[in-house]
N, C-alpha and C positions, 0 to 999 in steps of 0.2 A: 865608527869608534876606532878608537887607536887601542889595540890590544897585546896587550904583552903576554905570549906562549912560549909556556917551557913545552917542552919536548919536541918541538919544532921541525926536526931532521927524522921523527922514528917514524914508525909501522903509523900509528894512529896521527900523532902529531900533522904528517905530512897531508893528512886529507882533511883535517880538521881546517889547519892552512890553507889547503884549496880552498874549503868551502867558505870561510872566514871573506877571503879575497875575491870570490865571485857575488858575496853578497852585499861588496863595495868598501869591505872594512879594512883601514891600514893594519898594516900585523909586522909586530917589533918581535924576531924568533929567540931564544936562547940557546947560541951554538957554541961546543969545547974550540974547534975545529975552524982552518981552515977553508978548508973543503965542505963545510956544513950551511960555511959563510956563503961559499960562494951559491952551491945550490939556494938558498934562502932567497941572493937575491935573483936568481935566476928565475925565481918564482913569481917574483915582484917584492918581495917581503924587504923588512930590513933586518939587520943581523945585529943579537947584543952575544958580546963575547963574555963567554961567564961558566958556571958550572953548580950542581947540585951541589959542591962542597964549599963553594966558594958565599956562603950566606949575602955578603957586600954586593957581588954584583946582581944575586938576585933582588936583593932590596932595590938596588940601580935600576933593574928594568922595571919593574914595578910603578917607579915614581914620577915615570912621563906617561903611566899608560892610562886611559879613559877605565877600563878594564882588564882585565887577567884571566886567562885558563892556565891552569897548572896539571897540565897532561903526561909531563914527565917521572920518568920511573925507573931505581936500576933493576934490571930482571934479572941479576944474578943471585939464583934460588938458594946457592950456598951460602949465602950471606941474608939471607930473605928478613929475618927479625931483625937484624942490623940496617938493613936498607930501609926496613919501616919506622926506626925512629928516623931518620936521614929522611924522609918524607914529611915527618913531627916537623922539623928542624926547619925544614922550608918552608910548609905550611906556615908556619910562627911568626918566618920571615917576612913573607909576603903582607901578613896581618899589621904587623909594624908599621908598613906603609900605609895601608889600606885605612886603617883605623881613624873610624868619623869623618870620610870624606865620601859616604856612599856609592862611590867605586865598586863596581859586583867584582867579585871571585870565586872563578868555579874550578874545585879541588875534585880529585879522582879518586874511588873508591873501591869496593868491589863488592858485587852484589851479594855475597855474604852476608854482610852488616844485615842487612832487612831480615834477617830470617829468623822465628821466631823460635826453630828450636823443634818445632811439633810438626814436622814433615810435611808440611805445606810452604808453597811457593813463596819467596822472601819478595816483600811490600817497599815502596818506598815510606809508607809510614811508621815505619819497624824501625827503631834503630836498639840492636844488641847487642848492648855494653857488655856484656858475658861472653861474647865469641869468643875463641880460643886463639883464631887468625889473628895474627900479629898487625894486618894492616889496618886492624881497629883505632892503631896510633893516627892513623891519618883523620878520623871523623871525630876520633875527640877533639884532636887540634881544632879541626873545623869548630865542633864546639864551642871552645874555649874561646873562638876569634865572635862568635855570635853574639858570645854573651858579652863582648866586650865592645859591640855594636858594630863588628863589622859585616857589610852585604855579600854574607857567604850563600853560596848553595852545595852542593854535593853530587857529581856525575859519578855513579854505582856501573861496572863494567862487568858483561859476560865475558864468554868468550870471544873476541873480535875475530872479524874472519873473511877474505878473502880467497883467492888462491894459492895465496903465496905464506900467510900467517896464518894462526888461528889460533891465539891468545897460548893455553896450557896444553893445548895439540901439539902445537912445534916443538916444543922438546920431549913432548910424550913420542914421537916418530921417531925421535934420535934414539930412544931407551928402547923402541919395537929396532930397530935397524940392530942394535948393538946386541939386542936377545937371540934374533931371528925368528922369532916371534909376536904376534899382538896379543896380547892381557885384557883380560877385566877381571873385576874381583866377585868371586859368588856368581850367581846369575847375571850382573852387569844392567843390575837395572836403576842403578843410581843415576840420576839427568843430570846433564850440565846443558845450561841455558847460552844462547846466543844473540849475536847480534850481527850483520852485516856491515863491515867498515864504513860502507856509506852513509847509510843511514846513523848511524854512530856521529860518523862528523857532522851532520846536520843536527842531530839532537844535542852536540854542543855548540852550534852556533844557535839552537833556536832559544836553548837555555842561560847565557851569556845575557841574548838580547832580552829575555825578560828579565833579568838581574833581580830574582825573587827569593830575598833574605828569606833563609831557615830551608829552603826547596831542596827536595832529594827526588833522583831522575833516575830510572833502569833506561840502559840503554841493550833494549831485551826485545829480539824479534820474534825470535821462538823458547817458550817457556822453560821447554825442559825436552832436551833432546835424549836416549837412552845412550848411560855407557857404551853398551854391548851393541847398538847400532853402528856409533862411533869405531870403535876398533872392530871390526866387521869392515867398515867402510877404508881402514886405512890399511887392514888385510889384503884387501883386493887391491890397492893402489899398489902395495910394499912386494906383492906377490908372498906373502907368507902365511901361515894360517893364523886362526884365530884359536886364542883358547881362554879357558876359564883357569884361576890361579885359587889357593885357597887364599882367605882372609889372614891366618895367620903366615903367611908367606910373603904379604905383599912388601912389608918393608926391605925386606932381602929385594926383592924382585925389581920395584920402583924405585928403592933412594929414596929421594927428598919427593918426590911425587908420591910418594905413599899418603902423603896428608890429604893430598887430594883425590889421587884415583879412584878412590870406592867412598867418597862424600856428595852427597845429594846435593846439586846447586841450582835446584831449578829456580827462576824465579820471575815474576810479573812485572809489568808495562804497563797495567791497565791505567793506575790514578798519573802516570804522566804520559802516555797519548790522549786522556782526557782534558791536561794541565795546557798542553803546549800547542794540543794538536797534530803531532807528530804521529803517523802511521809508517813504520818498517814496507820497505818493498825490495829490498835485496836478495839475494839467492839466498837459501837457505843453507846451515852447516855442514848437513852429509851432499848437500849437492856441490858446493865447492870444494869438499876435497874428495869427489868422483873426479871432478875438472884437474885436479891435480897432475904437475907432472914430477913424478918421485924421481925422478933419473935425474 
């Protein structure tokens, strides 16, 4: 297939792009950049010049591709509610195109959505139109393009993770650096669930090639990792200590991370390793950032 990928140059994009390209698939990237360009084609990839503001040329690469992943995202948290209608906005766009020509489209989400609220692990058959999280904008969109008959599905994201990233880690490390300390809130026993970068990019190549209108996908290797394991683990890497913060502290203490740092985000893979087949075999979360080098 010929696939048009937004986020082409990022953390995830780039190995999604490997994996795209070693399992024979042309891949048309969306780069701001020169320099984005040229890596793309240094890949093999070809390069569409364009931008998440720019709605035209996203419609543009769209319109020559067999298919679409829209893996692109701004992460700039101070802006986070704003960047999630801007996610709306391209979703919508893409849909334009896409509309009645059974072309799959697979949008990003985050594993929030599934959850149903009652402290149990978030489903891909959950979807909770009540969440608070702003990037809910992104799977209505998806909705709205369903019901309008286009072959959407839904890639739901932990935390991604390597040695080098690890989704809401990396700037959680920045805010332990600038404390001189690591945090958790209360006993730290609220999970956030993961996934290994590789395996990630594979479960979006494998749910692309099933092009499975209405389909929602965790891309979740371990269900629910503990807070307080996590900052424990980035204690020992940062050389600083760990400690426990009160609850009504934390907004003083996290910023914008407070919405998250003491929120439960565990969540399952079972009904899509059953879907696609896909079984996680990457390092696990606290073992990649032991591998870490903080310096």
């Amino acid at each position: 297939m010929r696939v048009f990928l937004t986020g082409a140059t990022g953390f995830i994009g780039r190995a999604v792009l490997s994996e795209l390209l070693k399992a024979g698939h042309q891949v048309v990237g969306l780069t701001r950049s020169a320099e984005g360009a040229h890596s793309l084609a240094a890949a093999g990839a070809e390069a569409h010049h364009g931008t998440l503001e720019d709605l035209a040329s996203i419609r543009s690469g769209a319109e020559g591709a067999d298919a679409v992943i829209h893996a692109a995202f701004d992460h700039d948290f101070s802006r986070f509610a704003e960047n999630c209608e801007k996610d709306r906005r391209v979703i919508g766009a893409l849909g334009e195109v896409l509309k009645g020509s059974g072309r799959p489209l697979l949008i990003t989400s985050g594993i929030g959505m599934g959850g149903s609220g009652h402290g149990q692990p978030a489903r891909e058959d959950v979807f909770n139109d009540a969440h608070p999280n702003p990037r809910i904008a992104s799977e209505r969109a998806g909705n709205d393009l369903l019901d309008a008959g286009v072959n959407l599905a839904v890639m739901r994201l932990p935390q991604v993770h390597d040695t080098r990233k690890q989704g809401l880690i990396t700037p959680l490390i920045a805010i332990f650096r600038e404390k001189g300390v690591a945090s958790y809130i209360g006993e730290g026993r609220n999970r956030w669930s993961a996934g290994h970068l590789n395996d990630v990019a594979r479960l979006y190549r494998l749910a692309i090639e099933a092009a499975e209108p209405g389909a929602r996908y965790h891309a979740v290797g371990e269900e629910g990792v503990e807070m307080r394991e996590i900052v424990e683990a980035l204690a020992r890497g940062l050389g600083i200590p760990a400690v426990s913060i009160p609850l009504d502290k934390a907004a003083e203490h996290f910023g914008w991370m407070a919405m998250f740092a003491g929120t439960d985000m565990a969540a399952s893979s079972v009904l899509t390793q059953a879907r696609l087949g896909w079984r996680p075999e990457g390092p696990g979360l606290i073992a990649d950032l032991d591998a870490m080098r903080h310096a």
